[in-house]
N, C-alpha and C positions, 0 to 999 in steps of 0.2 A: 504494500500500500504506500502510496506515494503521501512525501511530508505534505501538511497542508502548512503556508509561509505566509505570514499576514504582520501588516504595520497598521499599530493603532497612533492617530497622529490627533496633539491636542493643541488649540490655541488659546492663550491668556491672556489680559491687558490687564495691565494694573497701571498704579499711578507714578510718580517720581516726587516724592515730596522736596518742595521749593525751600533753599536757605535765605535765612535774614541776615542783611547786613547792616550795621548799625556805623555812621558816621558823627561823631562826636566836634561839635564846632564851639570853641571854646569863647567865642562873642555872644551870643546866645547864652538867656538865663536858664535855671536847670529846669523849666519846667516848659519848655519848648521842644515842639516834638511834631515835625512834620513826616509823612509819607510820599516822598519822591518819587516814589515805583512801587505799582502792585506786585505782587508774587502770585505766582497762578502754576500751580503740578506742570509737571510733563508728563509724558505717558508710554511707555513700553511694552513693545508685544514680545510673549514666548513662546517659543516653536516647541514641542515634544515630540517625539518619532519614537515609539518602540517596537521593536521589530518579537514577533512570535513566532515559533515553534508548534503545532499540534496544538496549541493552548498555551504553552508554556513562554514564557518570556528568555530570551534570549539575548547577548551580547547587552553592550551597553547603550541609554539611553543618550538618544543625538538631541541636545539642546540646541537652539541658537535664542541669543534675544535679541531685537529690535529697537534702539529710540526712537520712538517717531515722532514725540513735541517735545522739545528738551523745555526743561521747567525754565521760570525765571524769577531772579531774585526781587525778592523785598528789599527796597530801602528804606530805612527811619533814618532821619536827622535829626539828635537831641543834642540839648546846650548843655553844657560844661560848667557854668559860671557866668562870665560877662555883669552887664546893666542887672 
């Protein structure tokens, strides 16, 4: 009886959580605090391929992952001191 050979193949997206970057301007009083730039995820896809045997899973599983919207950062600008 001939092997039966089958690839089960999955896809994911999940998120990329965005970093804050904090710039400190020391003219400005400490309770100044603006947002320069939203932050907003990026997003990445993952490839799975596992290849079977009869049922049985076989050799090892082929990943790849994908970025497809690269996140972007948050800026806050808060005062240091200053007036």
């Amino acid at each position: 009886m001939p092997s039966k050979k089958t690839i089960e193949t999955e896809t994911e997206v999940s998120e990329i959580d965005y970093e804050i970057k904090h710039e400190y301007l020391p003219n400005e009083p400490v309770y100044y605090e603006k947002i320069t730039q939203q932050g907003s995820e990026g997003e990445k896809v993952t490839y799975t391929c596992t290849p079977y045997v009869n049922g049985e899973q076989v050799g090892d599983i082929i990943t790849e992952e994908k970025i497809t919207k690269q996140p972007v950062t948050k800026i806050i600008q808060e005062g240091t001191g200053g007036n």
